[in-house]
N, C-alpha and C positions, 0 to 999 in steps of 0.2 A: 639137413641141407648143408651143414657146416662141412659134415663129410665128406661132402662131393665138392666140397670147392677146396679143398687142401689138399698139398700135393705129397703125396705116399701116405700112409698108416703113420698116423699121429701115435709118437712112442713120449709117453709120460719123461721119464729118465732124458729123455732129449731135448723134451720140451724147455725140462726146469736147468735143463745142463746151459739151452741158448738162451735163456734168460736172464742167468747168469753173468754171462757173456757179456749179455746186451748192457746189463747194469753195470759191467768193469768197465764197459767203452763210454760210456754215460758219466760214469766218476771219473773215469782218466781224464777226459774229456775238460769236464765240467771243473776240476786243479790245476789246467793248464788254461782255461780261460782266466780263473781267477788268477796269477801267475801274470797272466797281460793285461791284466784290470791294474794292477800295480805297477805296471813296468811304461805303460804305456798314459802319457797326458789325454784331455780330452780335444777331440778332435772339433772341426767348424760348429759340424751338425750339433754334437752333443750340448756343446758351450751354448750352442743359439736354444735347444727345448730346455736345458738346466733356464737358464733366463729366462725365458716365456712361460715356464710353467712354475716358477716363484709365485705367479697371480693365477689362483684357484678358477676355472671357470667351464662353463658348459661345452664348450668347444676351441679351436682354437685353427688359425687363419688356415695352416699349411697343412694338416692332418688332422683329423678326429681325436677326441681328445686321451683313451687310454695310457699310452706311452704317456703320457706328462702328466696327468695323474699321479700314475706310478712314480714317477722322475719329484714330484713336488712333495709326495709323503718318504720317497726316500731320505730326500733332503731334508727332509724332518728330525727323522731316524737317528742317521746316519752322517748329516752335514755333508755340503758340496766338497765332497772329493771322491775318488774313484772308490770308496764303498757305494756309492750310491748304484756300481754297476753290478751288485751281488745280487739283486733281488733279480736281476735280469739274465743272471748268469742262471740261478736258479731254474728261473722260469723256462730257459732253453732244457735245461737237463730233465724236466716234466715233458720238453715237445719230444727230447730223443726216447723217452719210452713210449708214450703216445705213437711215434712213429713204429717203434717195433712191436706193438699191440696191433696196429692197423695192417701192420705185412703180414703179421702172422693170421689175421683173423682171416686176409687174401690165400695167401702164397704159404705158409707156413713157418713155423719158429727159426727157421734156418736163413731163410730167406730174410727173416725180420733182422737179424745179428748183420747181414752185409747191408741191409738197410741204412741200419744204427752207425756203422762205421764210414760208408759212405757217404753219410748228411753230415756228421762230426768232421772227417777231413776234406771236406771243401771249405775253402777259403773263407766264402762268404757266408757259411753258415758256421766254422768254429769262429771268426773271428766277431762281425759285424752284427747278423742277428741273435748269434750266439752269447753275445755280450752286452755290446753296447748298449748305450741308452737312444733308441730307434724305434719306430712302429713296429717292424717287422719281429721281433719277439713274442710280442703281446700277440701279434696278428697270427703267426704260424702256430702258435701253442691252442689259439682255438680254430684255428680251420683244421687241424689236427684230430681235435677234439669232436667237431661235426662231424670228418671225415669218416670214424669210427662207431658212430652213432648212426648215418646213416648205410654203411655198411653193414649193419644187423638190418635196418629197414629193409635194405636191399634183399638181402641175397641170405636171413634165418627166417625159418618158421615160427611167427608169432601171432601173438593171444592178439583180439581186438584192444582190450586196453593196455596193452605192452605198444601195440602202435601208433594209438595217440601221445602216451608218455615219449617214447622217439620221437616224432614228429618234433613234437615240445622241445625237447632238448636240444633235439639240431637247429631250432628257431631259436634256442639259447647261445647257442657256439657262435653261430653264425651273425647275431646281434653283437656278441663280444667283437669277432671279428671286426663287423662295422667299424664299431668303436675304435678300432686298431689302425686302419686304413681304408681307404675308399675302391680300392683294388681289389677288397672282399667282396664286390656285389661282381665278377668276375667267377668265384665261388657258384655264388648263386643262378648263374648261365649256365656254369657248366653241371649244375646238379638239372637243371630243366632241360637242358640238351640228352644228358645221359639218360631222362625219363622217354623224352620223346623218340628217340632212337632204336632205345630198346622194348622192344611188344611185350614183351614180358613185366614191364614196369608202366607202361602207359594207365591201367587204371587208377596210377596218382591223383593223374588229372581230373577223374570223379570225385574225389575221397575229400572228404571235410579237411579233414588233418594236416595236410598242407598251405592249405590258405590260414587255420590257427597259427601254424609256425611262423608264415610271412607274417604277420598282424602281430605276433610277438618279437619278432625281430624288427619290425621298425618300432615299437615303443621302447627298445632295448637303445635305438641307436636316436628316437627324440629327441635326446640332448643337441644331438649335430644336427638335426634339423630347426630346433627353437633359436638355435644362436647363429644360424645362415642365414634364417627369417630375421633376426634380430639387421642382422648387417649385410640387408640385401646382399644373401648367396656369395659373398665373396669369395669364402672358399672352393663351393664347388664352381666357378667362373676361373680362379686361379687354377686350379687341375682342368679343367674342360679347355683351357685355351692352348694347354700345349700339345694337345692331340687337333688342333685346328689347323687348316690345310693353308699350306702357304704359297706363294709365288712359284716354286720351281720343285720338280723332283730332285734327289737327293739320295742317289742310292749309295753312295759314299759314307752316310752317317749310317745306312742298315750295316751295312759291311764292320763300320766302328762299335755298334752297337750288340752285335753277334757275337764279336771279337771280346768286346771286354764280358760279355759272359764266361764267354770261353775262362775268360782269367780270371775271372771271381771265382769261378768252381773249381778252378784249376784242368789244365789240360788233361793231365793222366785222371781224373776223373769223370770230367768232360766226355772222354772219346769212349766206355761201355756206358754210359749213362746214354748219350745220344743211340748204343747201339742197343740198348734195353726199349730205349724210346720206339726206333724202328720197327724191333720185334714184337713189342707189343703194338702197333698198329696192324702187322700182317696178322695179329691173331684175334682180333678185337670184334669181328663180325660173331666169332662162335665162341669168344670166351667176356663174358659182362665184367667181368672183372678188371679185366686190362683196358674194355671201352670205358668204364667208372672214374678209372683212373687218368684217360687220355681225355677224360670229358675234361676234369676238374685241372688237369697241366696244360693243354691246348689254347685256350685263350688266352692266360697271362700270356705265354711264350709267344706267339704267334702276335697279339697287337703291341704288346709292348717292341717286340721284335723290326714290326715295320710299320709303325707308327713313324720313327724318324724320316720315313722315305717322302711322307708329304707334309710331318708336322715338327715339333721343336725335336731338339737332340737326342731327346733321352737318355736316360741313366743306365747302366745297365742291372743293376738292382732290381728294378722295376719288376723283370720279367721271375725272381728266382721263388716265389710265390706261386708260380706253375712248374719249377723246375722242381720244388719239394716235394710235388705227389712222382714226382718220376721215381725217386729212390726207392721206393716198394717196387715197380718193374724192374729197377737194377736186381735188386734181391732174388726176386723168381728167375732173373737172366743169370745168376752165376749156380743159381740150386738146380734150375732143370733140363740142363746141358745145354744149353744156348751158347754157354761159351767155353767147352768142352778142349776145345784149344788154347785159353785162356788159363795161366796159372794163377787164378785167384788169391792165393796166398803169399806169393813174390810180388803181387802186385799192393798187395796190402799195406806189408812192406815197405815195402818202397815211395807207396802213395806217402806214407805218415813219415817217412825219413825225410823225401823233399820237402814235404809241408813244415816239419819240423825246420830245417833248415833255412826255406826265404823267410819263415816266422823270423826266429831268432833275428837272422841277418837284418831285418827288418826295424825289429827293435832295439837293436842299438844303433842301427841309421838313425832313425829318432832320438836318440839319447846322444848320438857323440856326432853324428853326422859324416863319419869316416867315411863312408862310400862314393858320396860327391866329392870329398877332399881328393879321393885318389883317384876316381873318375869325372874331373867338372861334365856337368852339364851343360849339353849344346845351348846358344846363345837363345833367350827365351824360354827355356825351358822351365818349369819348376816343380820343385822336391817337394813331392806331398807328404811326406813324413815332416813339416815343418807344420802341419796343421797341427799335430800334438805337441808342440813347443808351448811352456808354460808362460804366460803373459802376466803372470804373479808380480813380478819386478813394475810393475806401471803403481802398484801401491807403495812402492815407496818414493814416490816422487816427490819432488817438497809442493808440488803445487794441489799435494793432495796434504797435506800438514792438517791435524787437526782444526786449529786456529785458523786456516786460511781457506778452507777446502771450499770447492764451488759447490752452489747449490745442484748442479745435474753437470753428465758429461755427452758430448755430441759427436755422434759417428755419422761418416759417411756411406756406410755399406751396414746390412744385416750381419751378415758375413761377420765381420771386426766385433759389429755392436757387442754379439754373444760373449764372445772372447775377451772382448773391453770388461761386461757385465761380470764375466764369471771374476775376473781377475780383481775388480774393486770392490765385492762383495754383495748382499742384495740392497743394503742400506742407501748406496750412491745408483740415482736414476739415473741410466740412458738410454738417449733420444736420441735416436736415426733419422737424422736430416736427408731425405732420399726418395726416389722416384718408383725403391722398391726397398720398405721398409719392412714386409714381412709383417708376423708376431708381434716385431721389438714395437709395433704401432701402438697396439693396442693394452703395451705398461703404462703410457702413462703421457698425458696431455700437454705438450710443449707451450699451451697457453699458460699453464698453470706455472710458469718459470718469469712470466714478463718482467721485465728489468732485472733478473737477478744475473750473476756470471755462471761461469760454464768454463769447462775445459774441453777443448775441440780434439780429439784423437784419430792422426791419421797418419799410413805411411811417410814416410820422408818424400818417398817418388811421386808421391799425390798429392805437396804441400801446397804447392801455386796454385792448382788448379781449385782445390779445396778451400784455400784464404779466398779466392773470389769468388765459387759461389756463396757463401757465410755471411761474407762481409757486409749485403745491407741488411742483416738480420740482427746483427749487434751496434752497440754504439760505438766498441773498435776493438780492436784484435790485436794482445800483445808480441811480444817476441816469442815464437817458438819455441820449446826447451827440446832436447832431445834425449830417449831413452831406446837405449840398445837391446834388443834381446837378443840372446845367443844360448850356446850350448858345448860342453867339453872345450870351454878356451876359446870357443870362435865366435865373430860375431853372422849372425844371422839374418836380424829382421830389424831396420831402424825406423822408428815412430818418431815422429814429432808432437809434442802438446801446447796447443796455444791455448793461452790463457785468452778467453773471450766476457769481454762487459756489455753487461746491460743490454738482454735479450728484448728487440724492439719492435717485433710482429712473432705471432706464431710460424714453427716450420708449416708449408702446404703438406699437406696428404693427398693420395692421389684414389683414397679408396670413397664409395660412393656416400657411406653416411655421413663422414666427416669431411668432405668431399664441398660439403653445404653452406658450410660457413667458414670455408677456408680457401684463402686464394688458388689459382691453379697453378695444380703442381710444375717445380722446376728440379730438371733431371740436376741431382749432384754426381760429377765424376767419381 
């Protein structure tokens, strides 16, 4: 069966020549991430799961808990700083051969090597799942993993116990996936679509061995069901509310949401990826391969896509969990003359020159900030290369003095808290005084602080508004001190720290078990 679904006469010498290949673009890869593991601070996101996953537990508010697992034994390891992002750097360089195992077992060893290059220079797979500490590493490395697993189900000739063990497996992958994100039972649709569609696979639906694998894969993902249970569902209520239909269409946000894919992948990858996408739809009725694969990319793309048209904004991340099974159809689109007009190799090129290039540019925007000095930003606007600005400098404040230091510190945003957290160590607690404290909620019980002080952290621009929601919560609020952060000579970002006495009710929480015996919540600006 293999035979028939690869494309020309499988030549040994070629095989091991693009596998080769595939492991130089894998390690080239995998040097230049670490490269930006160093070069680059942690950004909101990371600052906020390094702090939330300091406390071990079964699940956790905003994601399943895999990524911060991983994030809490790094920290272990390795101590909070950007070694913590090797194991993840790692773990990407396992999905890029993984990915060129799965092309080749399709499309053929050729096809797997423009795969492997392709998933490596897009943006959002060399830089963000690639590296960072995020779900989407953990999550692609095992929908990868399935993906290849049931591709042998699919489409080899196998022994009856070879197809229970598959079965097994893919209810393994697919469990880890859980674990990863909630985006993975997505996965799951599109492996039931791909069955029902195609006549040739619809016997699934008799066969014992698919209901074992489901039944294994929710005991795989238990953990994120016993601690939803535990806190009446909050998690999955927090994800299900942003796909909730609102007041007005909006097809302004589809449009913004399309757009910034477009620029996570990058353009010049973007436009044969979308034209691999198409082609493999016109061929999808008489080849299972490219429908397997339009099963498993179709629905992320597609709801996360226009999800913003009735429901919250979206990200555009969301949908690149369907855009990763595309790169196997780019691979067959440049080996089997599909783009015969197309110089595959100047574009290669060229793709890794730009990529190289806004990288670079990029990371020393971060580091020195020259780009906005010599271009300001329109009025409103702001520089997100300022999310990696180190916040390190708040530990030396004197109002953190050994002898005088408060018992916890108080943010007004998740957002800050992370960055607050990362920056004073795990030692010093803080509490997110807020209407949307995330995680940071669930470190650690503002009751348990009554009467002691506290240092209040919060922008300069946010200081009035902030001293009055706070104020009847202490018995008084000193003089603000102020701490600058900057970068290359300039100033950047100015904090204020009020020293706050004598904490005189609990913050509200606005989540439902703690919800119970605590007043109702008050939004903090």
């Amino acid at each position: 069966m293999r035979e028939n679904l690869s494309i020309g006469t499988a030549v040994p010498d070629e095989d091991a020549a693009c596998a080769r290949a595939a492991l130089a673009l894998i390690v080239a890869f995998a040097l230049a991430r670490v490269a930006l593991a160093y070069s680059l601070g942690f950004g909101i996101d990371e600052a906020y799961t390094i702090a939330i996953s300091r406390r071990l537990s079964l699940s956790y508010f905003d994601h399943p808990p895999l990524h911060q697992w991983l994030a809490h034994f790094s920290a272990l390891l390795l101590g909070e700083g950007p070694s913590m992002r090797l194991p993840f750097i790692a773990l990407f360089a396992g999905t890029g051969w993984l990915m060129f195992v799965l092309t080749r077992k399709l499309f053929g060893a050729r096809a797997g090597v423009w795969a492997v290059f392709g998933l490596n220079a897009s943006a959002f797979f060399l830089v963000s799942a690639g590296g960072w500490i995020v779900p989407d590493g953990p999550l692609l490395f095992a929908l990868a993993a399935a993906a290849i697993v049931f591709v042998s189900l699919f489409f080899d000739e196998l022994e009856s116990d070879a197809v229970r063990r598959l079965w097994l497996a893919g209810g393994f992958w697919l469990g880890l996936a859980g674990l990863s994100k909630y985006s993975a039972v997505l996965f799951a649709f599109g492996l039931v679509a791909f069955i029902a569609l195609s006549p040739r696979q619809r016997r699934w639906f008799a066969h014992p061995a698919p209901y074992l694998a489901a039944l294994l894969c929710v005991v795989i993902v238990s953990p994120v069901i016993v601690w939803n249970e535990e806190n009446q569902w909050i998690s999955f209520a927090f994800q299900g509310v942003r796909g909730a239909p609102g007041a007005h269409w909006r097809p302004v946000q589809v449009g913004a949401m399309i757009l910034g894919q477009i620029l996570w992948i990058t353009p010049w990858i973007f436009i044969p990826l979308a034209g691999a996408l198409i082609a493999a739809a016109r061929l999808a009725r008489r080849d299972e391969r490219r429908l397997f694969l339009l099963c498993l990319s179709l629905p992320a793309i597609a709801l996360f896509s226009l999800t913003p048209l009735w429901g919250a904004k979206g990200l555009p991340h969301w949908s690149m969990p369907g855009w990763f099974f595309v790169y196997p159809l780019l691979g067959a689109w440049f080996v089997e003359g599909w783009a015969r007009r197309f110089n595959a190799r100047n574009w290669a090129i060229a793709s890794a020159a730009l990529l190289g290039i806004i990288t670079a540019a990029l990371v020393s925007q971060a580091a020195t900030g020259w780009i906005t000095r010599a271009l300001p930003l329109p009025r409103g606007a702001v520089d997100p290369t300022l999310e990696a600005l180190n916040w390190a400098p708040l530990a030396a404040s004197p109002l953190f003095n050994a002898d005088t230091a408060p018992a916890f510190v108080v943010s007004a945003k998740w957002s800050e808290g992370g960055k607050i957290a990362l920056a004073l160590g795990p030692r010093m607690p803080v509490i997110v005084a807020s209407d949307d404290p995330r995680g940071m909620a669930f470190l650690d019980d503002s009751a348990r602080f009554l009467g002691k002080d506290a240092v209040v952290i919060v922008p300069q621009n946010r200081l009035a508004s902030v001293e009055a929601s706070l104020q009847p919560f202490f018995a008084s609020l000193g003089d603000p001190q102020n701490v600058t952060l900057g970068r290359s000579g300039a100033d950047e970002i100015d904090l204020a720290l009020i020293p706050a006495h004598g904490l005189t009710r609990p913050f509200p929480l606005p989540y439902p078990r703690q919800a119970a015996s605590s007043p109702s919540p008050k939004a903090l600006p």
